[in-house]
C-alpha positions as CSV (number, residue, x, y, z in Angstrom):
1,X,99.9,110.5,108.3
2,X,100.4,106.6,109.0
3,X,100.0,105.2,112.7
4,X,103.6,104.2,112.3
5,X,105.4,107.8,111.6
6,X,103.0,109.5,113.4
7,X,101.5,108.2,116.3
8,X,104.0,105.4,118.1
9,X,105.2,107.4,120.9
10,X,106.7,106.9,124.4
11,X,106.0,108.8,127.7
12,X,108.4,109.4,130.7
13,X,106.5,106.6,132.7
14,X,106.8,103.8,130.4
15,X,110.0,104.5,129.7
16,X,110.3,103.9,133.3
17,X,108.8,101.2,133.4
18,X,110.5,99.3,130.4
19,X,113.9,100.6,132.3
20,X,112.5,98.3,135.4
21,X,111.3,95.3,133.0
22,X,115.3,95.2,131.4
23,X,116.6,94.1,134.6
24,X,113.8,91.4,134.5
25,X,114.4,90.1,130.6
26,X,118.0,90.9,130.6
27,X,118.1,88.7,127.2
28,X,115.2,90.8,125.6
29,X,117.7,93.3,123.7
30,X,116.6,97.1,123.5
31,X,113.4,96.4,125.2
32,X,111.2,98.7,125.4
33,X,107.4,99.9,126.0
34,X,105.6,102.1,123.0
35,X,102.6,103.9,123.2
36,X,100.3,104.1,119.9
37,X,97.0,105.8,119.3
38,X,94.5,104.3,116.9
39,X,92.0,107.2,115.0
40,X,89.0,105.9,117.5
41,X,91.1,107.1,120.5
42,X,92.5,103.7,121.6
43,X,95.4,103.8,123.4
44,X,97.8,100.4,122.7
45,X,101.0,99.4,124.7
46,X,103.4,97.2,122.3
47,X,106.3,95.6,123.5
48,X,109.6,96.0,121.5
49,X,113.0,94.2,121.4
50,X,115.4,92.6,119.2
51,X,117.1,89.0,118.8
52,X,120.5,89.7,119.2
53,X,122.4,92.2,121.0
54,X,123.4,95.8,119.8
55,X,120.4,96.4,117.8
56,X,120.9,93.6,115.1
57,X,118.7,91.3,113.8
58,X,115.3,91.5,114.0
59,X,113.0,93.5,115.8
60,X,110.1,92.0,117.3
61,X,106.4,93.6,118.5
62,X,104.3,92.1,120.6
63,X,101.0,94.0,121.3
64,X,100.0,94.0,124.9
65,X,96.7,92.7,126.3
66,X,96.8,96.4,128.7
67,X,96.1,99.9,128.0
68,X,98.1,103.0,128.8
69,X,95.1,103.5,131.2
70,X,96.1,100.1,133.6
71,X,98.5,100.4,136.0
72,X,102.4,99.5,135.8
73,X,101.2,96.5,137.7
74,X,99.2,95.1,135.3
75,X,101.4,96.1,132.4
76,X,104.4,94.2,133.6
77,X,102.4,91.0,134.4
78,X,101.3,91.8,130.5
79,X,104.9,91.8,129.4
80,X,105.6,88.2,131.3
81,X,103.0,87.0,129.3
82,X,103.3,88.2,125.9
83,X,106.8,86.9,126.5
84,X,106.0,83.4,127.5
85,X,103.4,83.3,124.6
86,X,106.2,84.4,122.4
87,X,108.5,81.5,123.1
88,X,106.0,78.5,122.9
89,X,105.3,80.0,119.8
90,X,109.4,79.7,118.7
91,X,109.3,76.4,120.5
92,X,105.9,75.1,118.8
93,X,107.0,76.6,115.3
94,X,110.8,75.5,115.6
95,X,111.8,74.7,112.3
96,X,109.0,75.5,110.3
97,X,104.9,75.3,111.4
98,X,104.2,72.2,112.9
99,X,101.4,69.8,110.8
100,X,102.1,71.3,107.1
101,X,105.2,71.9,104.3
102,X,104.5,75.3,105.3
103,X,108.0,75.3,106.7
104,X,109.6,73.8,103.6
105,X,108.6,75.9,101.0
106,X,109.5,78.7,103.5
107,X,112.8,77.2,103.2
108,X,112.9,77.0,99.2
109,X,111.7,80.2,98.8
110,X,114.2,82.0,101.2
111,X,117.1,79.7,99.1
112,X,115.4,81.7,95.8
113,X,115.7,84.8,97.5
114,X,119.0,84.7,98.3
115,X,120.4,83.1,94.7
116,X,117.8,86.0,93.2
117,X,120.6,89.2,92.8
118,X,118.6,91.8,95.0
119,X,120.4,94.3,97.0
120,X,120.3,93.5,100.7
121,X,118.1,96.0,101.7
122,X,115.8,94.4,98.9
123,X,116.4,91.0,99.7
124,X,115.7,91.7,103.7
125,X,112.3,92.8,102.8
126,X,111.5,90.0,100.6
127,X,112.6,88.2,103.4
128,X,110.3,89.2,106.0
129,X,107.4,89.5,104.1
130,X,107.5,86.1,103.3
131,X,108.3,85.2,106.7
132,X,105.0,87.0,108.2
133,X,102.9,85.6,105.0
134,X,104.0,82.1,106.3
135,X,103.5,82.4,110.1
136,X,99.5,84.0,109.1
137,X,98.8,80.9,106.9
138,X,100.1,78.8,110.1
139,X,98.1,80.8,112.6
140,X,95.1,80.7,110.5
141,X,95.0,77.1,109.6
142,X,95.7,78.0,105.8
143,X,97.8,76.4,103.0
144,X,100.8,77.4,100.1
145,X,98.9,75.3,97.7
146,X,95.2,77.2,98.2
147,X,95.0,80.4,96.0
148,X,91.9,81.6,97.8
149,X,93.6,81.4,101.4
150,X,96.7,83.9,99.8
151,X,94.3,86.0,98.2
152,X,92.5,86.0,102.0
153,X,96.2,87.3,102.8
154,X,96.9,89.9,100.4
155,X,93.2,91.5,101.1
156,X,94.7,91.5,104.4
157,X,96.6,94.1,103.8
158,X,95.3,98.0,102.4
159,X,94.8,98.3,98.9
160,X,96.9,102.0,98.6
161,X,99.4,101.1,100.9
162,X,103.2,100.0,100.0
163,X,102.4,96.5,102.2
164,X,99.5,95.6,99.5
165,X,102.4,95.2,97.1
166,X,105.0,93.5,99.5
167,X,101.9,90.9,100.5
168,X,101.3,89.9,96.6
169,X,105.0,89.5,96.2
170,X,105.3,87.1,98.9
171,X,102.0,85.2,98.2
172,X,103.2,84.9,94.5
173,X,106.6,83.6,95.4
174,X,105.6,81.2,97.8
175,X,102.3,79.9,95.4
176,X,104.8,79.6,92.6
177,X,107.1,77.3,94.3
178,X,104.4,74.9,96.3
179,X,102.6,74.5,93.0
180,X,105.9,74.0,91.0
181,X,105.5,77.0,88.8
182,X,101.9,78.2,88.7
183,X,101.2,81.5,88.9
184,X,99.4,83.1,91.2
185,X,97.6,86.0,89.1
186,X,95.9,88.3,91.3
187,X,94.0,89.9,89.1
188,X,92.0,93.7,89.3
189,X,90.2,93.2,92.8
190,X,93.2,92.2,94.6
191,X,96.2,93.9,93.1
192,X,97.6,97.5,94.5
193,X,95.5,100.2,93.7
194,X,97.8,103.4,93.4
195,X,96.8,106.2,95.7
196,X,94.9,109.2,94.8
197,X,96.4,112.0,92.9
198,X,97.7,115.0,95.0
199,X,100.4,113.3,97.1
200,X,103.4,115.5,98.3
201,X,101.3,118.4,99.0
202,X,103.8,121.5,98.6
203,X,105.6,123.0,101.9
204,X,106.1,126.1,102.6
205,X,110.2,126.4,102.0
206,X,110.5,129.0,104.6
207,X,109.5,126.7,107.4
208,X,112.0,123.9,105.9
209,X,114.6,126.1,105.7
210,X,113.9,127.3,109.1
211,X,113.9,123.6,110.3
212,X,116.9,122.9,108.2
213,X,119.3,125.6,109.9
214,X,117.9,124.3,113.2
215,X,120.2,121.0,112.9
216,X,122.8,123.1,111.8
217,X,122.6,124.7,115.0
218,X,122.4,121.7,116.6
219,X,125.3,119.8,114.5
220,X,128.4,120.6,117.3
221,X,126.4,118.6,119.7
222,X,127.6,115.3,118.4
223,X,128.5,113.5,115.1
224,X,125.0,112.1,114.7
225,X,123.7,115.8,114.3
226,X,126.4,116.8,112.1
227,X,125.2,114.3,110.0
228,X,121.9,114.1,110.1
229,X,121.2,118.2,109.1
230,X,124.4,117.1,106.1
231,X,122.0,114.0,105.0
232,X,118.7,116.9,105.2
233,X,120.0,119.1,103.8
234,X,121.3,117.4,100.6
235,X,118.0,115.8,100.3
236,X,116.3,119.0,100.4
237,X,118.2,121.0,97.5
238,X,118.5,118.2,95.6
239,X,115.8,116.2,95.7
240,X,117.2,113.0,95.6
241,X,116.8,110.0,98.4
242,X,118.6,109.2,101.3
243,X,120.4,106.5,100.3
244,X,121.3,108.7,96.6
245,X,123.1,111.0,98.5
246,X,125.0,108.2,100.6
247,X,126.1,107.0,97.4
248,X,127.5,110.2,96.2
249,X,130.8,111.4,95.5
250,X,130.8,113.6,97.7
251,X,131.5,110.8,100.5
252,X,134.9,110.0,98.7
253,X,136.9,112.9,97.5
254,X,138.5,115.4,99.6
255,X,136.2,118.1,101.2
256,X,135.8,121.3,98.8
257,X,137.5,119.3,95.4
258,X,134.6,118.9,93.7
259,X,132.2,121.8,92.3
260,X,128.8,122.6,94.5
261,X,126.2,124.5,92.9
262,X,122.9,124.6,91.7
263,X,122.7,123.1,88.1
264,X,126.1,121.6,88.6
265,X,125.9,117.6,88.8
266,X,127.9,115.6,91.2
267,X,127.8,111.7,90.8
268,X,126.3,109.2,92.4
269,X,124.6,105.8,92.4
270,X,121.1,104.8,92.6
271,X,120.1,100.9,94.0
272,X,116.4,101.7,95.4
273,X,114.9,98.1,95.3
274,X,118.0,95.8,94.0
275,X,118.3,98.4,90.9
276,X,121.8,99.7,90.4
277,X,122.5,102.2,88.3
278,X,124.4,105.5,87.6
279,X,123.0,108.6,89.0
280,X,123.5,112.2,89.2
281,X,122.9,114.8,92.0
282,X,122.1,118.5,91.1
283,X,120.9,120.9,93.9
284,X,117.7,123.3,92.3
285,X,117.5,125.1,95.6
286,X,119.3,128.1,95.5
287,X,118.2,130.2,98.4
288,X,119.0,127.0,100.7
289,X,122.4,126.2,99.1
290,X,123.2,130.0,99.7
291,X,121.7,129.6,103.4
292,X,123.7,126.5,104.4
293,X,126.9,127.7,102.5
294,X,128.8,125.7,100.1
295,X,131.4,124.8,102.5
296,X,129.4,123.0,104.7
297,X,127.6,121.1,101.9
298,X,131.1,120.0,100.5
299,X,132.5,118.9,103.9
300,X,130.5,115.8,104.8
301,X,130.8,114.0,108.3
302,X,133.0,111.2,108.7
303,X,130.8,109.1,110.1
304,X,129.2,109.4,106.7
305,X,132.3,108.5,104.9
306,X,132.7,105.6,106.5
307,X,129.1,104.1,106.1
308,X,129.4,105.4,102.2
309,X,128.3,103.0,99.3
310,X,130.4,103.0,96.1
311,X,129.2,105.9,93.6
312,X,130.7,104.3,90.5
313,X,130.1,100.9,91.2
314,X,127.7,97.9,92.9
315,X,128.4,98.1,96.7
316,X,129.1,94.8,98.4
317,X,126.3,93.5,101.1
318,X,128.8,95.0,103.7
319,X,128.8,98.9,102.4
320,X,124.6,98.1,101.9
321,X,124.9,96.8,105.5
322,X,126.3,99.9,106.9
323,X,124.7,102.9,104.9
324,X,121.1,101.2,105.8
325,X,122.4,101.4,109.3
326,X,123.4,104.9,108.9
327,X,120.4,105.9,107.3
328,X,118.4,104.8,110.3
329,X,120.8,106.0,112.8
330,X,119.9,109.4,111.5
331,X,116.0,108.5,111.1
332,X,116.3,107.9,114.8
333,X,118.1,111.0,116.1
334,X,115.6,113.0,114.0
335,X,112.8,111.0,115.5
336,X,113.9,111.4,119.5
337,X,115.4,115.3,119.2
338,X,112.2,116.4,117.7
339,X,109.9,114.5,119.6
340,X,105.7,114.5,120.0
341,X,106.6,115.2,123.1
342,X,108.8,118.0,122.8
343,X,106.7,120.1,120.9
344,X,107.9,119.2,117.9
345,X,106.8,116.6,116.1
346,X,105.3,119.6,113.2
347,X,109.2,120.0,112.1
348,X,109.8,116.5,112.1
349,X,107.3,115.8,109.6
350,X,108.2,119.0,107.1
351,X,112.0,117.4,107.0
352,X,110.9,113.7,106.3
353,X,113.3,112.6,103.3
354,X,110.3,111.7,101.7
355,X,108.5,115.3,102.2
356,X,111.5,116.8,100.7
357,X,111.8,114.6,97.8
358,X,108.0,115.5,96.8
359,X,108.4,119.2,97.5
360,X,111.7,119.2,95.3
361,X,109.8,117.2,92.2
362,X,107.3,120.1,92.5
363,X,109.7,122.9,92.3
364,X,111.2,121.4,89.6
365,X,107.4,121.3,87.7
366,X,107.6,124.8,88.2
367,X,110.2,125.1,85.3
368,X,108.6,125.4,82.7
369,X,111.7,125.2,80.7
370,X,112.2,121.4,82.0
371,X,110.5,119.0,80.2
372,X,109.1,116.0,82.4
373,X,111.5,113.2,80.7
374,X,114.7,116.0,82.5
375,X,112.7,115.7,85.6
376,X,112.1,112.0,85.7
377,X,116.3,111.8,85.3
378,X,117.0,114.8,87.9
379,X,115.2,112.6,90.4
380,X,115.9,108.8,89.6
381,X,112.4,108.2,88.6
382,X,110.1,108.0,85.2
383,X,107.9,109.9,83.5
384,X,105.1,107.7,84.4
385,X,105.9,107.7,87.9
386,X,105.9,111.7,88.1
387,X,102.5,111.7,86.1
388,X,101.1,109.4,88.3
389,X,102.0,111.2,91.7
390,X,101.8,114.7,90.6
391,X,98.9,114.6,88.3
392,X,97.0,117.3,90.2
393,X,99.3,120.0,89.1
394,X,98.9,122.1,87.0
395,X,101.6,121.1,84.1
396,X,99.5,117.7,83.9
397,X,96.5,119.5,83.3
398,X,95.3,119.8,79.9
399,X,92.9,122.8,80.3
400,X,95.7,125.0,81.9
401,X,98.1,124.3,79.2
402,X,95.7,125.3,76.3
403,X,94.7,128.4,78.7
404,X,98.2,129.5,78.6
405,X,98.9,128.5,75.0
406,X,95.7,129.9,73.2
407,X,94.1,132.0,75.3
């Protein structure tokens, strides 16, 4: 579990409290006061907000020189000054870091980015990892041109984890353009190191299940729950990701016209990470298919339909815009109806899309009938890919296999 999907939380008081500071920074949008707990039992108060109004553009955190333990007191006078520090740092940095090119390559390489063809989902992340690889080289006194000061970045950053990769995209890009073309290179010792084997530990399906027809019990309560235990539960029989299933064809036919069942494909598209390509859907759940009923998986929301990408071709930045937006719409009614605080925060984390994609690619190892290359294309992935994440079980392992075949 990562400190940020399992332990940034609020508590009644500072959500007091950060209802108070609004009417203080009434140009702060969406402030707000989160509570995070680091392994050693350090209790951290970061201040959150975004840069333009209705929850677009970027959202900023600013860690707080208080504790949950001080007083609202002494919070509040942290807030004015994290705050002030932020804008002499807009002020100081206006246009790029002051005293280097720092803030002209930034400019060249965000003009490369956006001539580059990535999907807008990809091209935002590109975007703000190269923003945060600039502002540490400003803040630490460090230069585009100096290999050792972006390798002093990308060690920054965990070896196993998804930001190791982002980091040594973003150091390569910018190297490349303020040494006009060299290559960065990495190398062994700095470059992402893929996790362990044994990730996606299997779940027990009863308890998903049971979570499952949970926010179908919930989905008359609004349009948000409706389509958040639509979104789950598609991900769950299927498989396949979030934004997969918001690309199907299910979002743009009339409810009950096409075929649901397991083994029987519906369409789709697939764009994870500016890739866009035809996909296919089939649910291998059976006993949840059967539990949810087939009319309810054929009748989608329409606040789906109308943040739907294309399923048989490339979606415009708009559609990419609002499916992304719907996706975390969805993340976030998940995240606040079952809460830490609630009690809840155990079912939350057996219905992550991501749990359910790993505990679907293991129920389909279980066929032995499937061969890996049918698997790879059930779930939008590659051999290679399942081999490397699933390599602890049992099909992958060669002393089984010759148990079973010769023994």
């Amino acid at each position: 579990m990562t400190a940020a999907t399992g332990l940034r939380r609020n508590s009644a008081r500072l959500k007091g409290l950060a209802k108070y500071l609004r009417t203080k920074h009434s140009d702060r949008f969406g402030l707000s006061l989160r509570r995070k707990t680091r392994p050693s039992g350090e209790e951290l108060i970061y201040l959150t907000f975004n840069t333009r109004p209705e929850g677009s553009g970027d959202q900023k955190w600013l860690k707080l020189n208080a504790s949950y333990q001080d007083g609202d007191v002494v919070i509040s006078t942290a807030v004015d000054t994290a705050l002030a520090e932020f804008d002499n740092n807009l002020q100081r940095n206006a246009g790029g870091p002051v005293g280097s090119s720092l803030g002209v390559y930034q400019r060249q390489a965000l003009g490369r980015i956006e001539h580059s063809g990535n999907s807008e989902k990809h091209a935002a992340r590109r975007v703000k990892w190269l923003k945060s690889c600039v502002q540490w080289l400003s803040e630490n006194n460090c230069r585009a041109t100096s290999r050792d000061d972006l390798l002093r970045w990308i060690q920054s950053w965990p070896a196993e984890a998804r930001s190791r990769r982002d980091a040594i995209s973003s150091a390569c890009l910018l190297y490349g353009i303020a040494t006009d073309g060299k290559q960065l290179n990495p190398g062994l010792d700095y470059g992402y190191q893929a996790p362990q084997a044994g990730q996606g530990k299997p779940v027990d399906p009863a308890e998903i299940q049971r979570v499952i027809l949970n926010l179908w019990d919930r989905a008359p309560e609004s349009d948000l729950a409706h389509a958040a235990a639509w979104l789950t539960s598609w991900v769950a029989i299927t498989g396949a990701r979030g934004a997969m299933v918001m690309a199907s064809r299910l979002l743009w036919t009339s409810p009950g016209s096409l075929e649901v069942g397991v083994g029987v494909y519906v369409d789709c598209r697939d764009s994870k990470r500016g890739r866009n390509r035809q996909s296919k859907l089939s649910p291998s759940w059976k006993q949840l298919l059967e539990a949810i009923g087939v009319k309810r998986l054929n009748t989608p929301p329409q606040r789906l339909r109308d943040a739907a990408s294309p399923w048989d071709e490339k979606p415009s930045q708009d559609q990419q815009r609002k499916t992304e937006q719907e996706l975390a719409s969805i993340h976030g009614w998940i995240w606040r109806e079952l809460s830490e605080e609630r009690g809840l925060k155990k079912d939350r984390e057996l219905i992550g899309l991501r749990t359910l994609r790993h505990n679907a690619a293991r129920r389909l190892l279980e066929v032995k009938q499937l061969d890996v290359l049918q698997i790879a294309s059930l779930l939008s992935t590659s051999e290679d890919m399942l081999r490397k994440t699933y390599s602890d079980h049992h099909r992958f392992r060669s002393n089984e296999i010759i148990r079973e075949v010769f023994g």
